[in-house]
ZAKOLFI-423319 format. One record per residue: y, z, x of N, C-alpha, C in turn; residue in three letters. Coordinates in steps of 0.1 Angstrom, whole numbers, plus 2048, in hexadecimal, padded with zeros to 3 digits. Layout:
ZAKOLFI-423319
YZXYZXYZXALA;...
//
This chain:
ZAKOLFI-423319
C3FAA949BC36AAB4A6C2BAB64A2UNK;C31ABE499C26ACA498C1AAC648EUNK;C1FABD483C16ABA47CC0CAAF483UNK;C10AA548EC08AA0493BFDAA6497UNK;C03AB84A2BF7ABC4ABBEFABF49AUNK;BF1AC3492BE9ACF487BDFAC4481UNK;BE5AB3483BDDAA947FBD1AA9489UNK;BD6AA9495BCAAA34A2BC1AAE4A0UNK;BCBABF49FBBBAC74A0BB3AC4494UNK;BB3AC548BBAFAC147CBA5AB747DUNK;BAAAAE488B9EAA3488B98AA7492UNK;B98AAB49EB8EAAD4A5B84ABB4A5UNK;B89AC349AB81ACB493B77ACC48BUNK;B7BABC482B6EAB747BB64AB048AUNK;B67AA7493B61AA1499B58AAD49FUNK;B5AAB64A4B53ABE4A6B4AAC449EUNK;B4CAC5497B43ACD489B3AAC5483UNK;B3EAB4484B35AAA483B2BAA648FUNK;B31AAC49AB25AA54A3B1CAB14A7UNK;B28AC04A1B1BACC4A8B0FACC49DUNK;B10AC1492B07ABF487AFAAB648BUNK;AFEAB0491AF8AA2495AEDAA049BUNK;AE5AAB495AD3AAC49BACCA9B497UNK;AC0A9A49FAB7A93499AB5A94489UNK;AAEA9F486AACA9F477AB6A9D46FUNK;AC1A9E474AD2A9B466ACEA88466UNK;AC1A84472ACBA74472ABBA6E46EUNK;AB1A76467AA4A71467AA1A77456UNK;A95A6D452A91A76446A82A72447UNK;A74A7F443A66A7B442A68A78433UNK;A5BA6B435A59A64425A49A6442AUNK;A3FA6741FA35A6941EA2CA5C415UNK;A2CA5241AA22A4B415A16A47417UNK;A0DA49408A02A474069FDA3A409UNK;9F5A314149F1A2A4189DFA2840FUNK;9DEA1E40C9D0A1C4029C8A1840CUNK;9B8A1E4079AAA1D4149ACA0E411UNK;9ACA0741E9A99F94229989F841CUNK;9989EC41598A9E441198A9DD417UNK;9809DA42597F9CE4329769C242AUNK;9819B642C97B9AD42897C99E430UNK;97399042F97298C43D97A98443AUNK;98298244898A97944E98696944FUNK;98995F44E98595145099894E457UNK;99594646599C93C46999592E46EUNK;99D92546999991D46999F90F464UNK;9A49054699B28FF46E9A88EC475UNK;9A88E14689A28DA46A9AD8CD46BUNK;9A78C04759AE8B54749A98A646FUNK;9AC89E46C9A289046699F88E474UNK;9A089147D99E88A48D993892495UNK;9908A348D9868A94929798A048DUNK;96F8A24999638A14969598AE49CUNK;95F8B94A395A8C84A59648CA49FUNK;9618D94989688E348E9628EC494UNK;96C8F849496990749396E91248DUNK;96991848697192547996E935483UNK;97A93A48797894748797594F47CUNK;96B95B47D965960471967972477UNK;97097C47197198747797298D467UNK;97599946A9789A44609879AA45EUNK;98C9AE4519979B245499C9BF455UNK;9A39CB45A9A29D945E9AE9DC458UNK;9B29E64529BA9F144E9C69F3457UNK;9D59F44509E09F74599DBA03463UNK;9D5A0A45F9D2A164719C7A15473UNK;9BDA0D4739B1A0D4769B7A05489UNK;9AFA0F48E9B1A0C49E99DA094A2UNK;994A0349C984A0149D9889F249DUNK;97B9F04A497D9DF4AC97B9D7498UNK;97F9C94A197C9C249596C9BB499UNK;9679BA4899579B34889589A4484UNK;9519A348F94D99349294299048DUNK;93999047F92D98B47D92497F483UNK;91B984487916974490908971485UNK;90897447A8FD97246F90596B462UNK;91096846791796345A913956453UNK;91894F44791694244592193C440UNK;92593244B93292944992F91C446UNK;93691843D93290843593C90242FUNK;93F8F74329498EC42E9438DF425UNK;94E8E041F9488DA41194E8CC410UNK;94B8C040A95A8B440B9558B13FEUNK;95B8B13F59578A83E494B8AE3DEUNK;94D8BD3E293D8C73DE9358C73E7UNK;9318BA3EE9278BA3F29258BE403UNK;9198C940491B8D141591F8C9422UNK;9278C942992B8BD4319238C343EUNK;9188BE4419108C044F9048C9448UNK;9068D34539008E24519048EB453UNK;9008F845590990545590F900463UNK;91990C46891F90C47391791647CUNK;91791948A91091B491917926498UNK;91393249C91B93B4A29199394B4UNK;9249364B992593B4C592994B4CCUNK;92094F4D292195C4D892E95F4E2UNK;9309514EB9399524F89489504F1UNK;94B94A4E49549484E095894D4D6UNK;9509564CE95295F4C69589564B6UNK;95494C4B49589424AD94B9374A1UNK;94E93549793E92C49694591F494UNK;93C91349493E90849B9388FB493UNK;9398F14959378E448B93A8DA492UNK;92C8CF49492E8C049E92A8B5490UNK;9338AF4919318A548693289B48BUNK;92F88D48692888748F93687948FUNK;94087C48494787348495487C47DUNK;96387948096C88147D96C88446EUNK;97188E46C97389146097D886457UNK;98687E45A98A87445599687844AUNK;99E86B4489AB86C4419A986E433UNK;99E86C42D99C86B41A9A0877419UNK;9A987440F9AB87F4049A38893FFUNK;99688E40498B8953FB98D8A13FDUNK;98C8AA3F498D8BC3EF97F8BE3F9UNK;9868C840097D8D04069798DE407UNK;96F8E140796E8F14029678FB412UNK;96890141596590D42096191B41AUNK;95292041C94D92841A949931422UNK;94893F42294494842993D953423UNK;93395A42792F96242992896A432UNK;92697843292398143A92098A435UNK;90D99343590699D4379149AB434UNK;9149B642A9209BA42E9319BA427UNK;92F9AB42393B9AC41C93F99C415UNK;9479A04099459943FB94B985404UNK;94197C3FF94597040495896F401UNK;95796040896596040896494E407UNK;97094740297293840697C9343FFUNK;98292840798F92140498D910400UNK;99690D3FA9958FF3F99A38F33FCUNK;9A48EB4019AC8E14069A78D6404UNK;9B68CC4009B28BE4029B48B840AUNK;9AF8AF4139B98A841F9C689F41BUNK;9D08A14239E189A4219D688C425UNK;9DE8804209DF87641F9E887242BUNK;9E486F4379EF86D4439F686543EUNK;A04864446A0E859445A0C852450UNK;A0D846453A1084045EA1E83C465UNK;A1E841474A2A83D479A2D82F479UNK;A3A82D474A43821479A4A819482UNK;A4D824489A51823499A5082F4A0UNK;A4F8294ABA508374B9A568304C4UNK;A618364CAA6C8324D0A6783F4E0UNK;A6783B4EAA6C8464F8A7783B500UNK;A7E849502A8C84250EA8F84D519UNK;A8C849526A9484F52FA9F85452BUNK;AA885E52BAB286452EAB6860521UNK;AB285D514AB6858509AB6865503UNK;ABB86E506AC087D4FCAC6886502UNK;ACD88B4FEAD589C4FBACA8A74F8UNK;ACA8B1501AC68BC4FBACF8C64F6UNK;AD08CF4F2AD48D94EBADE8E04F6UNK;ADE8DF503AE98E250BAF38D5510UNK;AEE8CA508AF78C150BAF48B851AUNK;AE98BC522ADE8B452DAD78AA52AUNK;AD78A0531ACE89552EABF89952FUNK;AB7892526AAB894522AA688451EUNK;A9588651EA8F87751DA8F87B50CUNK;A9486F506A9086B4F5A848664F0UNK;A8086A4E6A7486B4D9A7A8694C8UNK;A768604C7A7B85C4BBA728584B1UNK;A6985D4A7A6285549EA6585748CUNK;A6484B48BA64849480A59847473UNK;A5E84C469A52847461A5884944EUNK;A49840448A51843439A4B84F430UNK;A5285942AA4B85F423A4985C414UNK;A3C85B40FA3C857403A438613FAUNK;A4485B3EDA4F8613E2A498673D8UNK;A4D8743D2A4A8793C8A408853CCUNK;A3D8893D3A388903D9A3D8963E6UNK;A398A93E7A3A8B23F4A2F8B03FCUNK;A3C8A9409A2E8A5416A348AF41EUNK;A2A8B2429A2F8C2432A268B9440UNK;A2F8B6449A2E8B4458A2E8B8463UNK;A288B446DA298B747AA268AD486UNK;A2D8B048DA2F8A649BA278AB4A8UNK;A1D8A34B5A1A8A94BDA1F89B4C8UNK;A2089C4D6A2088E4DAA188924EBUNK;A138874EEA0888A4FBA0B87E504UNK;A0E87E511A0B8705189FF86D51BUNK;9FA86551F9ED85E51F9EE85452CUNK;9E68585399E78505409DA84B548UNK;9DC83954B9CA8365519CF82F55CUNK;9C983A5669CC8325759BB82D578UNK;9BF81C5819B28165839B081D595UNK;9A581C59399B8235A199A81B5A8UNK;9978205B69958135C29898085BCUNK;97D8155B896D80F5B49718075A8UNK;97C80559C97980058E97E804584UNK;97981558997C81D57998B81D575UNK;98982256D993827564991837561UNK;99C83D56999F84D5649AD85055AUNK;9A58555529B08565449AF862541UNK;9BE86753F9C28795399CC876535UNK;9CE88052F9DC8825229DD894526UNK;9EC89551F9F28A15219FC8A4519UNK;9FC8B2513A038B1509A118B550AUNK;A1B8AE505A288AE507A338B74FFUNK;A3B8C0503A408CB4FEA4C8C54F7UNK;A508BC4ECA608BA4EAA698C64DFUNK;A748C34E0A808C94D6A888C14D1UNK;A908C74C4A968BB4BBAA08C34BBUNK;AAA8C24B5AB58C74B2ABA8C449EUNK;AAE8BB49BAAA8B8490AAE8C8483UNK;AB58CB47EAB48D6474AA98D546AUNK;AA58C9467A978C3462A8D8CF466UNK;A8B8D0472A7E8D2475A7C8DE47CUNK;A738E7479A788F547CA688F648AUNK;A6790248EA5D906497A55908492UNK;A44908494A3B91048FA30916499UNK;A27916497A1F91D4A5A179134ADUNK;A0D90A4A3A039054ACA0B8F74ADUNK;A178F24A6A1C8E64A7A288EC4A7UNK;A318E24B2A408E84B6A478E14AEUNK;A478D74A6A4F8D4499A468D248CUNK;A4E8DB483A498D9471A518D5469UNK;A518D2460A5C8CB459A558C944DUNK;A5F8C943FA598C3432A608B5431UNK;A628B042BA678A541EA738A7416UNK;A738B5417A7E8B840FA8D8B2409UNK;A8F8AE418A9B8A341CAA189541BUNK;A9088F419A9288141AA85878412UNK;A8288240BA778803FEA778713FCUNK;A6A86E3FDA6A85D3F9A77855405UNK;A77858411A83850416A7984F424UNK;A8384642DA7D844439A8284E442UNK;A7E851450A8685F452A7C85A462UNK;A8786146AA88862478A8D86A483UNK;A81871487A7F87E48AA8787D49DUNK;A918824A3A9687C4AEA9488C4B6UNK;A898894C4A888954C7A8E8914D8UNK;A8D89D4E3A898984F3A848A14F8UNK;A7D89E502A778A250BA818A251BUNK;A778AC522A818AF531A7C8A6535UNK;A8789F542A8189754CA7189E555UNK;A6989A555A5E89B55AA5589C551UNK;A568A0545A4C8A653FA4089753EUNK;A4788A53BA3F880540A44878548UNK;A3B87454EA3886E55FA41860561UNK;A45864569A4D85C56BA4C84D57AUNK;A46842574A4083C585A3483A583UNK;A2A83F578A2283B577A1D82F56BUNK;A18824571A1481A569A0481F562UNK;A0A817553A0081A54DA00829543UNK;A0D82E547A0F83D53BA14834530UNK;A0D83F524A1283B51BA1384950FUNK;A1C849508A228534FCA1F84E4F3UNK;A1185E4EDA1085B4DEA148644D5UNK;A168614C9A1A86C4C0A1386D4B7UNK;A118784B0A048804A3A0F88049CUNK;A0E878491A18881486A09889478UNK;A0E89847AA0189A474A0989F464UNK;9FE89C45AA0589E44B9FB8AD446UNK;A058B34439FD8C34419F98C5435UNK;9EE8CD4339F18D54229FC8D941FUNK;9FF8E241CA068EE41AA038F8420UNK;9FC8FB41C9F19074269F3904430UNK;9EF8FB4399F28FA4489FE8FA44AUNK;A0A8F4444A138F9444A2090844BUNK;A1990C43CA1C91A439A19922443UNK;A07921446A0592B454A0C928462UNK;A0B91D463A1191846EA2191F472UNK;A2B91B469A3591D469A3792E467UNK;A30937462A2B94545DA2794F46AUNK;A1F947472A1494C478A2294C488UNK;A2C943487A39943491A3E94C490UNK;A4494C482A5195647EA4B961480UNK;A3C96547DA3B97647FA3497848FUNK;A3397149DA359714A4A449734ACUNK;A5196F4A4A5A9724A9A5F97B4A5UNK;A5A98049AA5F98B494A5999B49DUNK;A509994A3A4B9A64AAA549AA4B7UNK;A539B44B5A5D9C04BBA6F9BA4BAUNK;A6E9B94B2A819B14B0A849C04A4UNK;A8A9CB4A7A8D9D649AA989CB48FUNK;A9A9C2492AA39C148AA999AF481UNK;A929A9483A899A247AA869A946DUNK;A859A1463A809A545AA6E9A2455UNK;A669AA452A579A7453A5099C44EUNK;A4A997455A4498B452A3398E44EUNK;A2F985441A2597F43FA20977443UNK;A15974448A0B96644BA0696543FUNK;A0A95643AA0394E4379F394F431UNK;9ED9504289DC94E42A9D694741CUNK;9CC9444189C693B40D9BA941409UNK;9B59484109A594D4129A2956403UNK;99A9563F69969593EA9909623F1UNK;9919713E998697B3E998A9823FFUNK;99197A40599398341299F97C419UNK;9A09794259B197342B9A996C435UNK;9B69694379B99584459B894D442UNK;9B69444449BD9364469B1930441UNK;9B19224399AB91743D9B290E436UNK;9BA9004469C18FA4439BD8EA446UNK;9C18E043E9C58D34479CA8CF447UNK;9CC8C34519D38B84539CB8A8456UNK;9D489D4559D189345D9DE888464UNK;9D788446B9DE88147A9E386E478UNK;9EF86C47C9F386047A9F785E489UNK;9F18574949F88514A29F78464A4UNK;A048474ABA0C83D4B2A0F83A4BEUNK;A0C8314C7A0E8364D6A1C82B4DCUNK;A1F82A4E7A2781F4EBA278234FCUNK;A2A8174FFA29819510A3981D514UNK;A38827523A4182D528A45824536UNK;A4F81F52EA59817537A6681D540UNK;A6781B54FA6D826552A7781D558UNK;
//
């Protein structure tokens, strides 16, 4: 018994001597790092499809870890897109209300394969430009919707989305999925009123991960050269249910890399803010001589009528 008490005091002797220690500074250390003067150099975003016929490239500047001074928007810039060398249109055009410069072409940019080049400059600071080729879409094979034809992730019935398609062989193809219903109701007078809306689905697919501007991305990785079928659902309502004449289409869009990358990039370091325990994320960027994006895609759809 006695050596017990001589043990207990022994220990709660140190505990005390450990916690009458236990300032801030015993539990902190300053580290002094040299941070290098930021060289501001311009920004290009800018994110194209074979299905645009308007384009728009944000054009800003980029600022220093503590620089708290607005960012510059040059409205004297010169943005120019290039297809097989040769200038595609004319320069881009600055809009003031939208803080963005802009491009109407008179017919979509289209599925060919052609290398394309994106140029910038601005009064101020060293030009900048990226180059991409457009993905070769794949075409869907089938597109499947079913009432109540799915499981969601809690195990609730959900409406089913199913498409399939083939990916060619020998080659990294990098994907994404969007789907919209489309519906034309006839008017007392004749017309025809037609709208579409864009449809929010989830997969349960390990395939296909989240990205930002498209809710499924996915590579090839898996099924290289195979046929492959993508099985997603949607909540009941999300499309209409009772109305004749809906119909579900699906984009399957084929990415660079680059679109890819940012995409998928540009998520992860949105989730990653204010989480202490994330690890830091990079975005994604392509841009020679400054940063940001210039990506593409092109678009393979498929529609089918919604049967209820």
């Amino acid at each position: 018994m006695k050596n017990i008490i001589i043990i207990k005091i022994t220990i709660l002797s140190f505990a005390l001597a450990l916690f009458s220690g236990c300032d801030s500074d015993n539990f902190s250390q300053v580290v002094d790092v040299d941070i290098p003067e930021h060289e501001s150099r311009l920004v290009l975003n800018a994110r194209f499809s074979s299905l645009d016929t308007g384009v728009s490239a944000l054009v800003t500047n980029s600022l220093g870890i503590l620089d708290t001074s607005a960012y510059d928007i040059p409205e004297a810039a010169t943005v120019q897109l290039f297809r097989g060398g040769e200038l595609l249109g004319g320069d881009f055009y600055f809009s003031p209300e939208k803080l963005k410069y802009f491009y109407s072409f008179t017919e979509p940019l289209g599925p060919a394969p052609a290398l394309y080049r994106m140029e910038v400059s601005a009064p101020g600071y060293d030009p900048v430009f990226a180059e991409q080729r457009m993905p070769v879409p794949v075409p869907i094979t089938s597109l499947r919707f079913e009432r109540d034809g799915a499981i969601d992730g809690e195990g609730r019935r959900a409406d089913g989305i199913e498409v399939q398609f083939s990916d060619p062989a020998g080659e990294e193809n990098y994907y994404a999925l969007q789907f919209y219903y489309e519906v034309s109701l006839v008017q007392p007078g004749g017309d025809t009123l037609q709208y579409s809306n864009l449809i929010y689905a989830s997969t349960l697919d390990q395939v296909v991960q989240y990205g930002y501007e498209f809710e499924q991305v996915f590579t090839d990785k898996s099924f290289n050269g195979s046929s492959y079928t993508v099985s997603l659902y949607t909540y009941q309502g999300d499309v209409p249910e009772g109305t004749p004449g809906t119909r579900l289409t699906a984009r399957l869009y084929s990415l660079s890399r680059d679109a890819f990358l940012y995409d998928l990039s540009l998520r992860q370091y949105y989730d990653a803010q204010d989480n202490p325990f994330a690890e830091p994320v990079t975005v994604h960027g392509n841009i020679e001589g400054g940063y940001g994006i210039f990506a593409l895609s092109s678009v393979a759809e498929s529609s089918v009528e919604v049967v209820d």
